[in-house]
Structures are given as structure tokens and as C-alpha cells.
C-alpha positions as CSV (number, residue, x, y, z in Angstrom):
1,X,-21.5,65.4,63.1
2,X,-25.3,64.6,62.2
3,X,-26.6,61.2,62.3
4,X,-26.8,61.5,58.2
5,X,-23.3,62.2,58.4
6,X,-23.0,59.6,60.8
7,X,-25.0,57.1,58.5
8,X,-23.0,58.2,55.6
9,X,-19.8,57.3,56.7
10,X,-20.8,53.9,57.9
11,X,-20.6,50.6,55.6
12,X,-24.1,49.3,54.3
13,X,-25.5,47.5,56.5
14,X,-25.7,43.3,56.2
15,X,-29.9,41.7,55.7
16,X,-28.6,39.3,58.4
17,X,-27.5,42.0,60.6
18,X,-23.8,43.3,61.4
19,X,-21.2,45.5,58.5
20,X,-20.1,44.2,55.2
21,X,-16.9,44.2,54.4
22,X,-15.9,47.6,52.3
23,X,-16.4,47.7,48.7
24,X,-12.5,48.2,48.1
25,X,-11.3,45.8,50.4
26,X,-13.6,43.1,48.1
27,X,-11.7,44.2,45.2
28,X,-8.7,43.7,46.6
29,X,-9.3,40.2,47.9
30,X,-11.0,39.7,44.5
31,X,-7.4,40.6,42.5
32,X,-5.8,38.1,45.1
33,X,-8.0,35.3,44.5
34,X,-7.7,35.5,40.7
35,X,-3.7,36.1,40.5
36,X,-3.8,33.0,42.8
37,X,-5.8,30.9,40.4
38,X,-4.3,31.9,37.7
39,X,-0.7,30.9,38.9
40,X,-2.5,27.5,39.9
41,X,-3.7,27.0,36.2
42,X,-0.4,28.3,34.8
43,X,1.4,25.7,37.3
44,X,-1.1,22.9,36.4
45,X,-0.7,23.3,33.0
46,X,1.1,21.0,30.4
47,X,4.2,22.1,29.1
48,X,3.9,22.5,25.5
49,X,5.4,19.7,23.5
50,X,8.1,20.4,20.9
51,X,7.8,20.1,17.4
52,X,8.6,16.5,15.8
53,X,11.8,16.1,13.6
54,X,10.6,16.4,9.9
55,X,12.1,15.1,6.8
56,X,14.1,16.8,5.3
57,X,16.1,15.6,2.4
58,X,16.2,12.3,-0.1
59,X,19.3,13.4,-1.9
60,X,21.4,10.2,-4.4
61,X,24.7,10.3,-4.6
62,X,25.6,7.6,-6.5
63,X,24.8,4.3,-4.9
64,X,24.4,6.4,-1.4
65,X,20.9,7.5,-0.7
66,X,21.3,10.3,1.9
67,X,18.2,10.8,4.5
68,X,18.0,14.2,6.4
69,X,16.0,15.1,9.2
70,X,15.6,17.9,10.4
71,X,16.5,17.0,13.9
72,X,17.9,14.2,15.9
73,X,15.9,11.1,15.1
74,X,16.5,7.0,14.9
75,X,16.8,5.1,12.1
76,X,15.6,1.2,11.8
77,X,16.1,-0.7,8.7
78,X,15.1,-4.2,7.7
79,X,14.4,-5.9,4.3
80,X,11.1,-7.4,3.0
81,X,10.4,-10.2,0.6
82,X,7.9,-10.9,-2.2
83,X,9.0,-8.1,-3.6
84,X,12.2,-7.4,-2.3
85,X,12.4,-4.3,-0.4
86,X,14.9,-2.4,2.0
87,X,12.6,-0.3,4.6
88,X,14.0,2.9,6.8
89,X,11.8,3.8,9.6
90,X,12.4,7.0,11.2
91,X,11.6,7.9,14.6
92,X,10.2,10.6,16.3
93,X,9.9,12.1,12.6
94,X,7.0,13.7,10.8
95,X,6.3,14.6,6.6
96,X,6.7,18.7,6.5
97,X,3.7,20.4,5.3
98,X,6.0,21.1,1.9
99,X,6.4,18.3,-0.7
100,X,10.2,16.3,-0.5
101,X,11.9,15.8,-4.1
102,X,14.1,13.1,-4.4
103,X,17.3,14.5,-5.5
104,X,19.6,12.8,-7.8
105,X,20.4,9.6,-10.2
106,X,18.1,6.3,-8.9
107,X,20.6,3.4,-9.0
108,X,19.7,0.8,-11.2
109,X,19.8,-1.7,-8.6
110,X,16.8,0.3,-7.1
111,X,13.0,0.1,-8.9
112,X,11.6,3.0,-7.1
113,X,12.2,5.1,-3.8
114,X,8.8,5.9,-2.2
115,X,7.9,7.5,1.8
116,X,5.4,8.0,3.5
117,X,3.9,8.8,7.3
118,X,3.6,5.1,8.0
119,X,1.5,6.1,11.5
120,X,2.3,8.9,13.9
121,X,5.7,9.6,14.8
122,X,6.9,7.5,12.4
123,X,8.0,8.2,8.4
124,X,9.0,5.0,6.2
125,X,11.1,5.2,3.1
126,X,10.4,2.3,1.1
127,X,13.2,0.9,-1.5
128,X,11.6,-1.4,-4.0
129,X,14.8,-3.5,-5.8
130,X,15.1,-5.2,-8.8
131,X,17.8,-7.5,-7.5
132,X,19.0,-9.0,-3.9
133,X,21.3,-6.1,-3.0
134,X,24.1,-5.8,0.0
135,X,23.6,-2.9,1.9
136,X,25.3,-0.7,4.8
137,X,23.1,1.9,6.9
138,X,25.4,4.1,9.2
139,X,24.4,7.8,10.6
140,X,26.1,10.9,11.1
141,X,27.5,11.7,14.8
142,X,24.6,14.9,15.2
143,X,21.7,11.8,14.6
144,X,19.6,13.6,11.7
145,X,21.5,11.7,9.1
146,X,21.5,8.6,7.6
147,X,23.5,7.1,4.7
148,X,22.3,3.8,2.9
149,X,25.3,2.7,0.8
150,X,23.7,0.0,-1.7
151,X,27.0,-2.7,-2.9
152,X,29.8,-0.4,-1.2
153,X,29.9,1.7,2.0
154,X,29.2,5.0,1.8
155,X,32.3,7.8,1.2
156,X,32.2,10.3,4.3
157,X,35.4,11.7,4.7
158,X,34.8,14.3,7.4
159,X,32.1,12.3,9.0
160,X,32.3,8.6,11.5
161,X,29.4,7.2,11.0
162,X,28.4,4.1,13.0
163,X,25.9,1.5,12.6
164,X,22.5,2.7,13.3
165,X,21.3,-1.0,13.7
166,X,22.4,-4.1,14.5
167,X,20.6,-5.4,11.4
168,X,23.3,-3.4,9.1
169,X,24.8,-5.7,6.8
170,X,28.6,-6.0,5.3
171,X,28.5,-4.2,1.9
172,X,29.7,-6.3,-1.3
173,X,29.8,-5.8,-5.0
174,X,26.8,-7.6,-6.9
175,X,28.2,-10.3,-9.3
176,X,27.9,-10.2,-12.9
177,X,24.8,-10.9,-14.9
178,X,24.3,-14.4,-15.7
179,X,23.8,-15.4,-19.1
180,X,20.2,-16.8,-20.6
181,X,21.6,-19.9,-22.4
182,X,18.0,-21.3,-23.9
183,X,14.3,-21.0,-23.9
184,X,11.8,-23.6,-25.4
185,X,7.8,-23.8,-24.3
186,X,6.2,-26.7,-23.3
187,X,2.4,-26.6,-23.2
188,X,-1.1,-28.6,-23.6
189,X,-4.7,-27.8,-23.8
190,X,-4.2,-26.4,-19.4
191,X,-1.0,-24.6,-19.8
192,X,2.3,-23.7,-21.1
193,X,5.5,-23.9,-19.9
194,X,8.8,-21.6,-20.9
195,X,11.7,-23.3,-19.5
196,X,14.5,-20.7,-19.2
197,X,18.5,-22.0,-18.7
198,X,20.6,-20.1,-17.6
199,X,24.4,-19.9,-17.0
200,X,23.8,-19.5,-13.1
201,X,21.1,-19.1,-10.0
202,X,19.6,-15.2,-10.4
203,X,16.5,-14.3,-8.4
204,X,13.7,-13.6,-10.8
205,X,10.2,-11.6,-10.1
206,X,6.5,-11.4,-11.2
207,X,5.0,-7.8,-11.2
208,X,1.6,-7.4,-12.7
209,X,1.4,-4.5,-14.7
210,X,-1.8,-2.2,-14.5
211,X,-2.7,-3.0,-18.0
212,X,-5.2,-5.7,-18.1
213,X,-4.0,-9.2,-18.0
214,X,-0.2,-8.0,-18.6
215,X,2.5,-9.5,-16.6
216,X,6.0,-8.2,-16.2
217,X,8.7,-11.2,-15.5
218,X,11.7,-9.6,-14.5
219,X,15.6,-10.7,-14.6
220,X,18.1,-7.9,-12.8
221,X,20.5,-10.0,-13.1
222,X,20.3,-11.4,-16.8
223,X,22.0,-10.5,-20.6
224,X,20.9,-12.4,-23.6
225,X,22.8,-15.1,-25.0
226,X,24.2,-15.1,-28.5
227,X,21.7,-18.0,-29.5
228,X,18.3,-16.5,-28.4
229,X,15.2,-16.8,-30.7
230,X,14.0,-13.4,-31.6
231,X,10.4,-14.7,-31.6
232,X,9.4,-15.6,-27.9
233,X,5.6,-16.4,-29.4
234,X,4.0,-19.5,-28.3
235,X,0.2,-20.5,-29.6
236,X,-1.7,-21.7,-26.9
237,X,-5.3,-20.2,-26.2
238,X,-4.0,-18.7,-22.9
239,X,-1.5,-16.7,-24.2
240,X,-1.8,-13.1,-26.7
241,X,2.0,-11.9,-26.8
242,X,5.4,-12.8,-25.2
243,X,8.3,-10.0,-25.7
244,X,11.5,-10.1,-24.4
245,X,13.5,-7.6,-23.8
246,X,17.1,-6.9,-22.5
247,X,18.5,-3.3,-22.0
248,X,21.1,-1.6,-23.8
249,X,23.9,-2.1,-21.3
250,X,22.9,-5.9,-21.3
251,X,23.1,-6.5,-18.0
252,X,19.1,-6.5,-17.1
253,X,16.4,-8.1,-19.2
254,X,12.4,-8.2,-19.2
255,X,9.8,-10.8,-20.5
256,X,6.4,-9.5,-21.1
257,X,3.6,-12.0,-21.3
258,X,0.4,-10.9,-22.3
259,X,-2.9,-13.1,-21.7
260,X,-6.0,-13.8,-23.1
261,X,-7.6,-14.0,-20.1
262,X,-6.9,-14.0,-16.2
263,X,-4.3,-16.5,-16.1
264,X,-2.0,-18.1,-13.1
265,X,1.7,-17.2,-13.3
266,X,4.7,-18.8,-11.6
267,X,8.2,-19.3,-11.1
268,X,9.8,-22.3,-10.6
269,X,13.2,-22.7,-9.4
270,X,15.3,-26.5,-10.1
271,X,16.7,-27.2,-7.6
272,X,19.5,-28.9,-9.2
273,X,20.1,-26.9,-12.2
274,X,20.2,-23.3,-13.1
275,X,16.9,-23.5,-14.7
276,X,13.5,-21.2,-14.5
277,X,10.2,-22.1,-15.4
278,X,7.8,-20.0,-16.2
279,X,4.4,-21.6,-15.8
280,X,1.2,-19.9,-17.2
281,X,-2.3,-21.8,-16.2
282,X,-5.8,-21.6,-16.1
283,X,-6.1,-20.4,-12.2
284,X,-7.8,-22.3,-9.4
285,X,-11.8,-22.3,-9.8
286,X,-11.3,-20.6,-13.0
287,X,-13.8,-23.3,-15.1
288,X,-18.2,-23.6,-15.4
289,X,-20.4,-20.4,-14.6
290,X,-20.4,-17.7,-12.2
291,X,-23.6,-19.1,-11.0
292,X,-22.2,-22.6,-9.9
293,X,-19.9,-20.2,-7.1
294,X,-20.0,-19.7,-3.9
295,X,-18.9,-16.6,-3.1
296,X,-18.4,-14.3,0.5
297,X,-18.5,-10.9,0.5
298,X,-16.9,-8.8,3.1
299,X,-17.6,-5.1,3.7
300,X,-14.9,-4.3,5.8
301,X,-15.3,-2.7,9.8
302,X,-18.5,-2.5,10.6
303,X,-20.1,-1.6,14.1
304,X,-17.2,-0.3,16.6
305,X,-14.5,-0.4,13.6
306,X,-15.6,2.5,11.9
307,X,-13.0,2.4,9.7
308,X,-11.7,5.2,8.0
309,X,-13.5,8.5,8.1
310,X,-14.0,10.9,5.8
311,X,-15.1,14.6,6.6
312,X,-17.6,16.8,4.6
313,X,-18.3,20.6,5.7
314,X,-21.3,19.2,7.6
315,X,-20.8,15.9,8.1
316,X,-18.6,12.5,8.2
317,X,-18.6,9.9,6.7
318,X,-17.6,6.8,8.0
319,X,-15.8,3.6,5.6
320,X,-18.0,0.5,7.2
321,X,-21.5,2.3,6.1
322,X,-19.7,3.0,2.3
323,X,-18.3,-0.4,2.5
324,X,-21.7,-2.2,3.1
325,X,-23.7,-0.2,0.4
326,X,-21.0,-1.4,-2.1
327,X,-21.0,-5.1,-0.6
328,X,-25.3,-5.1,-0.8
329,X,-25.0,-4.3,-4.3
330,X,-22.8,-6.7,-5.1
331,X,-24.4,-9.2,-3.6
332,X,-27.7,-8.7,-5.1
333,X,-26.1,-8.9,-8.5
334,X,-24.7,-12.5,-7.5
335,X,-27.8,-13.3,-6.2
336,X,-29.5,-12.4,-10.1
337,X,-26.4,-14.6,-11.6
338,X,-28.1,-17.6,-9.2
339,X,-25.0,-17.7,-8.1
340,X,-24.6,-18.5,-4.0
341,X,-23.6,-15.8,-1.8
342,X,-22.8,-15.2,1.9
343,X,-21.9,-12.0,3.7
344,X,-19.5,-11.7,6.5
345,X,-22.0,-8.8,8.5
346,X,-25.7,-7.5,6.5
347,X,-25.6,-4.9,9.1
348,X,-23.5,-2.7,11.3
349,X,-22.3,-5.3,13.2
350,X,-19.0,-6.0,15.0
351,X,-17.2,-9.1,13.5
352,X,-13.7,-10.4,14.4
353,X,-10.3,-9.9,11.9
354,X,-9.8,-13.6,11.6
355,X,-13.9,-14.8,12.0
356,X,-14.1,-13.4,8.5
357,X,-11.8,-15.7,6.6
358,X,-12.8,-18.3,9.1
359,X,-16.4,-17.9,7.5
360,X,-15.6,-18.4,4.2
361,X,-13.3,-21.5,5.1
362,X,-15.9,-23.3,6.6
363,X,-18.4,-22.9,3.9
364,X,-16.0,-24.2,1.6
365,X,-16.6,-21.3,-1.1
366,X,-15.0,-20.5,-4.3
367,X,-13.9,-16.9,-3.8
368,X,-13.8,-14.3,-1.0
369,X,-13.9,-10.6,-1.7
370,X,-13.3,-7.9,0.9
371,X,-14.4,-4.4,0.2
372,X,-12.4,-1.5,1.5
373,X,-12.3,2.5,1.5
374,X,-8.8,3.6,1.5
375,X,-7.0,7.0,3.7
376,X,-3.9,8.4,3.9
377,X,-2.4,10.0,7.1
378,X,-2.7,13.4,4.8
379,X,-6.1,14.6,3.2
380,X,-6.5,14.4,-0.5
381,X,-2.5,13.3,-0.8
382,X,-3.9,10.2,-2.8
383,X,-6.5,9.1,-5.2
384,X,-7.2,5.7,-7.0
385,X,-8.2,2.3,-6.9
386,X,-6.1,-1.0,-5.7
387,X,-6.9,-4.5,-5.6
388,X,-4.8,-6.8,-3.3
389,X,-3.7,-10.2,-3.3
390,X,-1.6,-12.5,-0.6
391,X,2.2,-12.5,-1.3
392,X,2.8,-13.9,-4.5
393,X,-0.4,-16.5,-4.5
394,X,-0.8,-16.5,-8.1
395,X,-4.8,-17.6,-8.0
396,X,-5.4,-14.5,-6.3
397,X,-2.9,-12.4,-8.2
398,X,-5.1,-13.8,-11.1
399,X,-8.5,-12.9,-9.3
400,X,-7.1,-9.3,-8.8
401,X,-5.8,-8.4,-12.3
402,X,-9.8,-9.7,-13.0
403,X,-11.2,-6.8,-10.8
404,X,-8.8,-4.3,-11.3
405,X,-9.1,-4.5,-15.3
406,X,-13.2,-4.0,-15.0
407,X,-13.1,-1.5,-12.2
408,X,-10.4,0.6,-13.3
409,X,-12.4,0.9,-16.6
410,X,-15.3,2.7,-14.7
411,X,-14.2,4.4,-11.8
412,X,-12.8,7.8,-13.8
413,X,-10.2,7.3,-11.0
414,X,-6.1,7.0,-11.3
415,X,-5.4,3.1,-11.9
416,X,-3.2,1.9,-8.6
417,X,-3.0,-1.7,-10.4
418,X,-3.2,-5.1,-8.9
419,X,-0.9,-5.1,-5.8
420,X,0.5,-7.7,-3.7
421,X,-0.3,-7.1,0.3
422,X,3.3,-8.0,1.3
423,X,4.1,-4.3,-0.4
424,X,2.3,-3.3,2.8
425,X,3.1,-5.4,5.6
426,X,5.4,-8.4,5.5
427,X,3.3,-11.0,6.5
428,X,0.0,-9.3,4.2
429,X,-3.6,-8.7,5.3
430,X,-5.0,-11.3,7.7
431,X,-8.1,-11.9,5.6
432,X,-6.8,-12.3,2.5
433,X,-3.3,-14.8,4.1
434,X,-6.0,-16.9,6.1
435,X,-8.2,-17.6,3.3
436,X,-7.5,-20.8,1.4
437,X,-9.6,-20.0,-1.7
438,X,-8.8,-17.0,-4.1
439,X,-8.9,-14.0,-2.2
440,X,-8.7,-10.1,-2.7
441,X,-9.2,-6.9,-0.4
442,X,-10.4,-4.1,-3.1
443,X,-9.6,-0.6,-1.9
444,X,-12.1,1.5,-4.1
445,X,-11.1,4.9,-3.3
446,X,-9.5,7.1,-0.9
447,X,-12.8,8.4,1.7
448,X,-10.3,11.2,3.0
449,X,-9.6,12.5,-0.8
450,X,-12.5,15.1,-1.6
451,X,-12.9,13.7,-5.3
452,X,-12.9,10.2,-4.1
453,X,-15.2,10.3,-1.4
454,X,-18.2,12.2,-3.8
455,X,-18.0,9.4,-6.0
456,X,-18.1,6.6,-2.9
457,X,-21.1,8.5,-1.7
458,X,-23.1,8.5,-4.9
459,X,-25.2,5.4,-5.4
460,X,-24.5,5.6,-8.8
461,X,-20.7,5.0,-8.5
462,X,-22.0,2.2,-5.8
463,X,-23.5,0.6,-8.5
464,X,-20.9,0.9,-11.1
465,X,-18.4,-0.5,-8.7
466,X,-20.8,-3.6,-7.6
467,X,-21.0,-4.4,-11.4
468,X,-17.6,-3.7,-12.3
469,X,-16.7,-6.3,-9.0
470,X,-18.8,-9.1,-10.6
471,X,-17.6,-8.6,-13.8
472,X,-14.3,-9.4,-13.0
473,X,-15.5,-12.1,-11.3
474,X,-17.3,-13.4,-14.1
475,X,-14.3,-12.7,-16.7
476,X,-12.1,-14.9,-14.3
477,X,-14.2,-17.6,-14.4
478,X,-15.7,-17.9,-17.4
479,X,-13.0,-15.9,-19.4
480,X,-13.7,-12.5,-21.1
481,X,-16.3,-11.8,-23.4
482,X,-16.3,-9.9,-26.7
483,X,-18.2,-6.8,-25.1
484,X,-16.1,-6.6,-22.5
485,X,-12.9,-4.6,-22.1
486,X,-10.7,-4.0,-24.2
487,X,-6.9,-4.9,-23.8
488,X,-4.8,-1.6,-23.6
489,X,-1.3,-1.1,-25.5
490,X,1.7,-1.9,-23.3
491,X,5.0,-0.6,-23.5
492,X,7.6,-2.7,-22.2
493,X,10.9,-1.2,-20.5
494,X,13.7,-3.1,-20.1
495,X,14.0,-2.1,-15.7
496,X,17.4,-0.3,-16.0
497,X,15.4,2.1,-18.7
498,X,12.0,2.6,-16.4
499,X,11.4,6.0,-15.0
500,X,8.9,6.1,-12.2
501,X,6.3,9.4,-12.9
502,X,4.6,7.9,-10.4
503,X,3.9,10.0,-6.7
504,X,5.0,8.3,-3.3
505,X,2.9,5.5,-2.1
506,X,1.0,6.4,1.3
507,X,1.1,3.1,3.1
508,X,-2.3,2.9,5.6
509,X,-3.0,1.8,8.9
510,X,-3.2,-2.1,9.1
511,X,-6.6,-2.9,9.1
């Protein structure tokens, strides 16, 4: 053997002196060390996390509404007031990419069924009511179905449902309509008063309409009597038109009252006597010029509450910096009314939930107006505009059938209405429940709806919106001008007759 051969057959040799290791054994230690790792990483890793439950079904049957998921999931129920409500949260449970139908006959107890994600994890079915209704909520022994029996318990022969809550309640008939007996107005140069007797106690309910100053005053649980006018006209500078109108099976009735201008309405129970007053007044602050107000703006979020967000191709956009540029305008066209003006943040600042209604307490001002984008758990799944007011504070039920009129008339945008914040959450938006003047939290448009948010980022729409804002503001103070808009024909529906066209309402995030 030569010492080529020699050299040859000898591993190259190390810079710092001594043998490498051999090419082959390095690729085996290699292959070790990675198979190692790779179990590690496999070991380390999280286990992937099942699907959530979806929704399945809505299905009527009768006066049984019949909720199917599409595994096993919980079911919480409790009822609302102001307006009455019976809510079904269900949990762990996600909205299917696929739209859910309602299937079958609404009862007539029932005003509309509505769902939506309420937040993660979490769907909510909504029942709005016309009338205080027993219910029974049981579920099926597999835990994906629940049965809401509305006045009687639900019929399952070949199932044993138990109670799914310990807030289900015994099941009983509703009683028969009561009878309206008499109607006669009172009113002077302030107000007027319909004084309503009736042949028992019925829960009544005010529901702004989304026709300018129209208001719906409903009776579930009232037929006509034999001695009714069939004019329900009053003259009286506040009021355009009262109809009345009961449905065919007489055992639900309507009163539509029709103002001239924003105008307070209430219902007044006696306490003695089965007796209902509707009263219909000028509303609180509602008298001189816009520029004797004092009035705070609040563009909503603002520095570390961004708000909701809304995403472009190549870029986001965030609600407090839309909210703001609507706010600024608005406030520069109080500012040219002479009309006094304070802002809750001028900047991107970070101010406290409850320090904004605080502010405008303190000052002692006339109105305070909160500017909002609205979102929905699912990307262009809504579109509109909505002005809130607290509970049933008719001031600020006023104040938002004001707004809503003039901005629904510019926004080329579907008209959501004037809506009370209790639909939302039971106890309302902070801002608008802690203010004591007239108060209202305007969602413009949806920022995560592709429609809605080019229009919110157009300074143009801005603008409109700003002048549409003080225009309503104006029109509830001073009262509506000639030039201004139009009332729109309303057609009134007795309840049992109403058919609701109208998509499921997302419910957002509490601010």
C-alpha cells in the first residue's frame, strides 16, 4: 500500500489537528437529531381543538319553537323588559357559515324571532313579544335540543325533557283580551291626553316606527268595544293623525299616532282603575333656538379603545378615528349656529365609560350625543343606520326619532329606526342611562360592511352625516321647517297581521 493509498483511505484531516468524524456517520447523527426534534415538536404541540356546536335549526311548531344544535350545548334563558323579550343563550355554539331559515308559523304572541353571535362561543335567539307570555324551556336527553313551549308545555311523546334552567317557568294559558270600554282626549296649548278605559289591567307598549315622527302604541291584549268612535282625531298643534286599529280576530289592537314634530310619548297606568293614558308633549328642552344649547359631543373609543375595525385590502381602519372626523364636523356646525359646545376627547385620547356622561352632567348641558361605528361578529352581514335611546325615556326616544328622520334621509343606507338600548342589554348603554339630559348613541354605519365603511371614510358622507346630526337637533328644538323632510306614508298593521321581512338583528359587543 502507497502512502497515496495510505492517505486516501484516511478521513480528512481536522485545521485544529486530529480525524473528523466520517462524512456518513454525520449523516446519521444528523437523521437522529432531527427525528428527535421532531417528536419533541410533535409532543410539544397543542392538540387541535374541536369544532364548536353550530346552529342548526329554528323550526315552529305551533306555540313550540324548536332550537337544534348541532352538538351537545347549554341552554340559558331569561326575559327582558322595556320591550318584553324571552332570550336563549347557547353555549359553546357558533352561527354555520350557511344562512338558518326559521321554519314554520310565528305565534301571534311572538313579534319577531331574531339570532345572532352575541360574542364568541356564544349564539342568542332573541324573542321580541307583544304580550307578557308564560313560558317552559326543557331539552332533549342528547343536549342539542331545546323546546320553548310559549302558554303550554311542549308535546314530546318519545322524548323526557327536563328543565334546562332553574329560571323555567310553569306554563299557563294567556287570558282573554280585555275590552276598550272609552276613549276621550284631554289637551291644552303643551299637550294632549287620550284617556283609554278599559274592562281590565293589559300591559301596553310604545314602539317608534322608522317613519319619521310615527309612533306605534300597541295593545296584545285588547278588542274594540261596541261604543268606540271611529274618528280617533284630536286638533292640537302636536298631533297630524291618530288611527286605530284592531285585527280581524279582535283580540289585538293598534293606535297609530302621528306628530307634527318630535314629540314625548307616555304611558300611564292608574293605579286604581283600569285606565291608560296616553300622554303626547312637547319633550324636555324642546323650546328657543339651537343656539341658546349646550350641547356635548362624544366620538366614541378613542386612544387604547380603538373600537371597531374595519379592514381594506391594504389597510384598517379603526372606529375612534371615523368617529372623531364625524364628531369635529359636528361640532363646527354647532359652533356656526353660536350654539355652545363641548367634546368629550378633541384627540385620540383615552377617556373613561362613565367620565363621559359625568362631563356632560357637570356642565349642566341640554343634550348629549354619542357618535358610534357599528360591526357585526360576521363581515358585511349588516348594513344601516340606528339611533339609540335609554329604556323607554321618552325625551330621548323623542331626540332619536329627530336624528334618525334627518340622517336616514341622506345616508342612501337601510333605515334601522330609532331603537331603544334595553333591545341590547338590559340595563342599556352606560352613556346614554347615566346622562340626565336627553341622550342618544348614533350608530352610523357598519365599519366591517364594505359599502358602509366607503361611505364612513369619505369626507363627504362625514359631512352629510354632521349636518344631518344637527338637523335633527335643530328640528327637535325648534320644530321642523317647511324645507325640511318630508313625512313618509305609514301603513299601520294591526300586530297579529305584521310580517317581519326584516333580516336577524346582529347584537354588538357592549361598548
Amino acid at each position: 500500500m502507497t502512502a497515496n493509498s495510505c492517505h486516501s483511505e484516511r478521513s480528512e484531516e481536522s485545521p485544529h489537528g486530529g480525524d473528523v468524524v466520517p462524512t456518513a456517520w454525520r449523516v446519521m447523527m444528523a437523521v437522529i437529531f432531527l427525528g428527535f426534534v421532531a417528536v419533541r415538536t410533535l409532543a410539544q404541540a397543542p392538540e387541535s381543538v374541536a369544532p364548536l356546536p353550530t346552529l342548526q335549526a329554528l323550526r315552529w311548531d305551533e306555540s313550540v319553537l324548536h332550537i337544534v344544535a348541532s352538538g351537545k350545548v347549554t341552554f340559558h334563558t331569561f326575559t327582558l323588559r322595556e320591550p318584553l323579550r324571552v332570550v336563549i343563550d347557547i353555549s359553546p355554539c357558533t352561527l354555520p357559515q350557511e344562512t338558518v331559515e326559521a321554519e314554520g308559523d310565528t305565534p301571534t304572541a311572538v313579534e319577531r324571532l331574531r339570532w345572532a353571535q352575541f360574542k364568541e362561543g356564544v349564539v342568542r335567539v332573541v324573542l321580541d313579544l307583544r304580550e307578557n307570555t308564560q313560558y317552559a324551556l326543557s331539552t332533549a336527553a342528547s343536549g342539542n335540543e331545546a323546546m320553548l313551549a310559549l302558554g303550554s308545555s311542549p308535546a314530546e311523546e318519545n322524548r323526557k325533557p327536563r328543565p334546562a334552567t332553574s329560571s323555567a317557568k310553569p306554563a299557563t294559558l294567556p287570558p282573554p283580551p280585555a275590552e276598550l270600554v272609552r276613549m276621550e282626549w284631554e289637551h291644552d296649548k303643551d299637550g294632549a291626553r287620550l284617556r283609554m278605559t278599559l274592562s281590565r289591567k293589559v300591559p301596553v307598549r310604545l314602539r317608534p316606527l322608522k317613519e319619521g315622527y310615527s309612533t306605534l302604541l300597541e295593545l296584545p291584549q285588547v278588542k274594540p268595544g261596541t261604543d268606540l268612535p271611529a274618528d280617533w282625531s284630536v286638533k292640537h298643534p302636536l298631533i297630524e293623525e291618530v288611527q286605530f286599529s284592531p285585527d280581524e280576530k279582535g283580540v289585538r289592537s293598534a293606535l297609530l299616532v302621528r306628530t307634527t314634530r318630535a314629540a314625548s310619548l307616555s304611558v300611564e297606568y292608574d293605579k286604581q282603575q283600569p285606565v291608560i293614558t296616553l300622554a303626547v308633549n312637547r319633550p324636555r328642552n324642546a323650546h328657543g333656538k339651537l343656539s341658546e344649547k349646550h350641547i356635548v359631543i362624544d366620538p366614541g373609543h378613542g386612544g387604547t379603545s380603538k373600537g371597531a375595525v374595519g379592514r381594506d385590502k391594504d389597510s384598517v381602519v379603526y372606529e375612534k378615528d371615523i368617529n372623531l372626523a364625524i364628531a369635529q364636523r359636528v361640532q363646527a356646525l354647532l359652533q356656526k349656529e353660536k350654539a355652545t359646545v363641548t367634546m368629550t376627547r378633541e384627540d385620540d385620547s383615552t377617556v373613561d365609560l362613565y367620565d363621559r356622561p359625568k362631563l356632560a352632567n357637570e356642565k349642566g348641558a341640554d343634550f348629549f350625543i354619542s357618535i358610534h361605528c357599528d360591526s357585526t361578529p360576521v363581515p358585511n352581514s349588516a348594513s344601516g343606520t340606528t339611533t339609540y335611546y335609554h329604556a323607554s325615556d321618552p325625551d330621548g326616544r323623542a331626540l332619536a326619532q329627530a336624528i334618525q328622520k334627518h340622517l336616514a334621509a341622506v345616508t342612501g343606507l337601510p333605515n334601522r329606526g330609532a331603537q331603544t338600548d334595553t333591545a341590547i342589554y338590559q340595563s342599556g348603554f352606560a352613556v346614554l342611562r347615566r346622562s340626565e339630559m336627553p341622550a342618544v348613541l348614533i350608530e352610523v354605519a357598519y365599519i366591517n360592511n364594505d359599502k358602509d365603511r366607503a361611505k364612513l371614510k369619505d369626507p363627504k358622507f362625514q359631512q352629510k352625516m354632521a349636518e344631518a346630526i344637527v338637523a335633527g337637533l335643530k328640528a327637535y328644538i325648534e320644530g321642523e321647517k317647511g324645507s325640511q323632510v318630508a313625512q313618509q306614508d305609514v301603513e299601520i298593521r294591526p300586530a297579529s297581521d305584521e310580517k317581519d321581512t326584516v333580516p336577524p338583528v346582529q347584537i354588538p359587543e357592549q361598548l
